[in-house]
C-alpha positions in Angstrom: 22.2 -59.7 96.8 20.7 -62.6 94.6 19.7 -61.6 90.8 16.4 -61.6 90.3 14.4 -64.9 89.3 11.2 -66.2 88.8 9.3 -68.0 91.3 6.3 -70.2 91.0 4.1 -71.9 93.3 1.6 -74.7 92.3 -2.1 -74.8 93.6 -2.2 -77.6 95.9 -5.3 -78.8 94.7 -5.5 -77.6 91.3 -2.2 -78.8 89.1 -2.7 -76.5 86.2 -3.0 -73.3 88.3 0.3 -71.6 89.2 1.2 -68.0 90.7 4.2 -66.1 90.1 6.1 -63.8 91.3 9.4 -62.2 91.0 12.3 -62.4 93.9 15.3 -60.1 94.5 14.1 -57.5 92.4 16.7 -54.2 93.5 15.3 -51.1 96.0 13.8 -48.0 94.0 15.0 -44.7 95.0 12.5 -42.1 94.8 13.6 -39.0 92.7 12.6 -35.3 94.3 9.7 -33.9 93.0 8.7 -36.9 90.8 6.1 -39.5 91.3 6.8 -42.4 93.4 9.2 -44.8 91.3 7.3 -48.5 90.7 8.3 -51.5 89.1 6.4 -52.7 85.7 5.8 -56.6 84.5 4.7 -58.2 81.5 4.4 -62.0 82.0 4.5 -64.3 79.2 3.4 -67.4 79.9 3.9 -70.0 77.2 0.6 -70.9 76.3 -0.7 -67.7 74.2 -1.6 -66.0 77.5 -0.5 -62.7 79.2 -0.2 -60.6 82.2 0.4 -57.5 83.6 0.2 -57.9 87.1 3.2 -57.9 89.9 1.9 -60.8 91.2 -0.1 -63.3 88.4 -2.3 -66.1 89.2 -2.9 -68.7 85.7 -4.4 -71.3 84.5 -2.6 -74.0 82.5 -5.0 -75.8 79.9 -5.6 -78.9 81.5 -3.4 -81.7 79.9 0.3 -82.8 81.2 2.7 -80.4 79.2 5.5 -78.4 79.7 5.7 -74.1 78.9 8.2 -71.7 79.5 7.0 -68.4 81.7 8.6 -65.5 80.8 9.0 -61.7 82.4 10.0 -58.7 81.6 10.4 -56.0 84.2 11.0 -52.2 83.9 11.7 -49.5 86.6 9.1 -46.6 85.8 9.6 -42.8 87.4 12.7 -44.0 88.7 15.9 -41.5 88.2 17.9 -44.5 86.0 15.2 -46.0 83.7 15.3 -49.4 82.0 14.4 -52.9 82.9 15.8 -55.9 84.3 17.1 -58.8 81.7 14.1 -60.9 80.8 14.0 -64.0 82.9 12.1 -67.3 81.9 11.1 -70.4 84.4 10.4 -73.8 83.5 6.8 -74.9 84.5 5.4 -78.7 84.1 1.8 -79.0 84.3 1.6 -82.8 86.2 -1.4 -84.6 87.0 -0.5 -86.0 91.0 -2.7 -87.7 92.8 -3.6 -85.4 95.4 -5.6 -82.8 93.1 -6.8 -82.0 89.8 -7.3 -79.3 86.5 -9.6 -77.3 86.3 -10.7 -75.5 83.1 -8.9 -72.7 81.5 -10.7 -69.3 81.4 -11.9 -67.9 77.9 -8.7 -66.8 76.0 -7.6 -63.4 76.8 -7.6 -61.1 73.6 -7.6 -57.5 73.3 -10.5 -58.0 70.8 -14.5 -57.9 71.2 -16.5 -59.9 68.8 -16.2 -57.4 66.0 -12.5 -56.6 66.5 -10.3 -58.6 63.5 -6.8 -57.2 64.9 -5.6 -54.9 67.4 -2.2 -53.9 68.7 -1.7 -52.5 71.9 2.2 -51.5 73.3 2.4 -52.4 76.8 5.7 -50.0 77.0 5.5 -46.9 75.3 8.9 -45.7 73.3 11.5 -44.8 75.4 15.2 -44.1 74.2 17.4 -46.9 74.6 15.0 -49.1 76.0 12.5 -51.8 74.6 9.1 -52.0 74.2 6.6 -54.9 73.9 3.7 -55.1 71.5 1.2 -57.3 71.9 -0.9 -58.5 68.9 -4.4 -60.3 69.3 -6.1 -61.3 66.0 -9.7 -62.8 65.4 -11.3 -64.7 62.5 -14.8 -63.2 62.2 -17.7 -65.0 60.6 -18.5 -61.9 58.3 -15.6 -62.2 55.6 -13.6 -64.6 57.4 -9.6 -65.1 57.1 -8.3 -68.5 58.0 -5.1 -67.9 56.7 -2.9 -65.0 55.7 -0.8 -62.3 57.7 -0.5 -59.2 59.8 1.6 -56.4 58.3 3.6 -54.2 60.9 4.9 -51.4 59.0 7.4 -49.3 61.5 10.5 -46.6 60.9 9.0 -44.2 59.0 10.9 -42.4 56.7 10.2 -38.7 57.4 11.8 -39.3 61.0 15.1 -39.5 59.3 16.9 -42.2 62.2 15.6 -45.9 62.4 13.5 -45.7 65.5 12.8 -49.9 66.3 15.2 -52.8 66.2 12.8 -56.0 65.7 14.7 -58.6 68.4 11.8 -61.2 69.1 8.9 -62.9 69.1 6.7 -65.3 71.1 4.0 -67.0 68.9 1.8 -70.2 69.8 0.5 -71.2 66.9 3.4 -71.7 64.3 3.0 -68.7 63.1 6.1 -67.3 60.7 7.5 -63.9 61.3 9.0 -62.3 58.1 11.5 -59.1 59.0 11.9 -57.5 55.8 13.6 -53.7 54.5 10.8 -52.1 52.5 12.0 -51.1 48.8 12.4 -46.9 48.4 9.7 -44.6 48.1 7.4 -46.1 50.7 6.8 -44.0 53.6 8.6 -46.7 56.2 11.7 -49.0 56.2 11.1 -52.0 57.5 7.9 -54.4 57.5 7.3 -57.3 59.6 5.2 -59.6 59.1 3.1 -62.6 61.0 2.0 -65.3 58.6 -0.8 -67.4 60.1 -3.0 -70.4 58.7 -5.7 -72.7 60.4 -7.6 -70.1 61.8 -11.2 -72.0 62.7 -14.5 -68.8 62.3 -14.5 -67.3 66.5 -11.3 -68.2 67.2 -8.6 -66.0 68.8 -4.9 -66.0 68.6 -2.3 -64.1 70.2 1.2 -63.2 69.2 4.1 -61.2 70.8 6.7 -58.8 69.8 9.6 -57.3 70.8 11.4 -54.3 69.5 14.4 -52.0 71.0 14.0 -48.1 70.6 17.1 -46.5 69.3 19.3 -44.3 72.1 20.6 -42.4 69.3 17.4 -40.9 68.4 17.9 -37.0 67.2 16.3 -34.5 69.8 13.7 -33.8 67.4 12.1 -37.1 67.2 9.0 -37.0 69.9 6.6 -39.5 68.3 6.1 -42.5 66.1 4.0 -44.5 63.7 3.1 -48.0 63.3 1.0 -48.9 60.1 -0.7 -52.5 60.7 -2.8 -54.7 58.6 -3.7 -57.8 57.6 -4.2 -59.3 54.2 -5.5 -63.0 53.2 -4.1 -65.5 51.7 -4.4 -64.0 47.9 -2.7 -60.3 49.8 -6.3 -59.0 49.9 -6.3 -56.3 52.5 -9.4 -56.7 55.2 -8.3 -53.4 56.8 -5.3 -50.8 57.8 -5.1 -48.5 61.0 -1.5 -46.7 62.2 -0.9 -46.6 65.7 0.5 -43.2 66.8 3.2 -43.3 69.8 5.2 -40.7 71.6 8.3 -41.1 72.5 8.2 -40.5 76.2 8.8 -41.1 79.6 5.9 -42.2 80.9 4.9 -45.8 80.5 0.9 -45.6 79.9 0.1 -48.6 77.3 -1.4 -47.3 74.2 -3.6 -50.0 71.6 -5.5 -49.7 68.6 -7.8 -51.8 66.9 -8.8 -53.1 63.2 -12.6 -53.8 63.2 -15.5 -54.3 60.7 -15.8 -51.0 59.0 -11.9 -49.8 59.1 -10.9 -48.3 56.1 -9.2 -50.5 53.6 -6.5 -49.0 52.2 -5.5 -50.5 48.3 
């Protein structure tokens, strides 16, 4: 059988709109007693824009460029867990003469208008596999933050093993992404962090990132904790929540949210 591979098929009459799909993707056998197993997809496609869906239908902004779709897929209530190696497809946005753009659709954010940053982990923890967070942040017109970063604190100390490898991320705005090993006597390892600038007042941003959960994990370790914030420029903080995951085997995506009105830690 073929390995699997992206396919994607142009609108005939509207160049900037594309719909994917993956092929050859291997049978699931269903496991007694369990749930049927299903595959799961998170689509990346090169322009700040996600999806979810098996089958995505998106909208390019409407100028001649060229972005890279990517996918990951995982198998979910299936007896051998895990996912597929991520796969990426080359897509050129052409103006031809038999059609045209049309415009793109708002920006898709996990934010309303009050939100300032939220996480939210399309792949819960599982042992040995990865997980994919996806970060949306927001410059509000109330105490606005043009430039600055987002703070992702993660292994915390108390759990005794390193839970996360950071591997990647996908930004779209030239964002920098720090990894750094916190100094002892903070309650977590490692801090990453996403430095941004040039944020106009309304606008919306998205970045993605990539971690691997430890398969070494002591039996003990059923949950954990990711600290996020963001600071200014000056390393003012505009607001802290922690995320709470369990390791599991379920794959139910899990968010959080900083707001107006989260508690500033200082």
């Amino acid at each position: 059988m073929a390995d699997p591979s992206i396919k994607a098929t142009q609108n005939p009459s509207e160049n900037n709109v594309f719909t994917f799909e993956v092929l050859n993707l291997p049978a699931l056998t269903p496991t007694t007693n369990e749930p049927l197993p299903f595959y799961e997809f998170f689509w990346d496609f090169g322009d700040g824009y996600f999806s979810s869906e098996p089958q995505p239908t998106h909208t390019y902004p409407a100028t001649d460029a060229n972005y890279t779709s990517k996918v990951r897929v995982r198998k979910a209530n299936q007896a051998v867990s895990g996912g597929i190696d991520p796969m990426a497809h080359s897509i050129a946005v052409v103006k031809t003469g038999g059609g045209d753009y049309i415009s793109q659709p708002d920006y898709s954010t996990l934010l309303s208008a009050d939100g300032r940053v939220g996480i939210k982990v399309i792949y819960p923890p599982v042992r040995g596999e990865h997980i994919c967070c996806l970060v949306s942040y927001h410059n509000l017109s109330a105490d606005p933050v043009s430039s600055g970063s987002i703070n992702l604190k993660y292994n915390q100390v108390s759990a005794g093993d390193p839970i996360f490898t950071f591997i990647e991320a996908s930004t779209f705005h030239n964002e920098s992404i720090v990894d750094d090993e916190l100094p002892s006597g903070n309650s977590y390892e490692r801090e990453l962090k996403v430095e941004f600038s040039g944020l106009t007042v309304g606008d919306y941003r998205n970045v993605c990132l990539i971690f691997d959960v430890s398969a070494e994990l002591s039996s003990g370790i059923n949950s954990a904790q990711l600290e996020f914030s963001i600071t200014d420029s000056s390393g003012n903080p505009k607001g802290v929540s922690i995320l709470n995951l369990p390791i599991v085997t379920n794959h139910s995506p899990m968010e959080a949210v900083i707001s107006e009105g989260s508690p500033v830690t200082v």
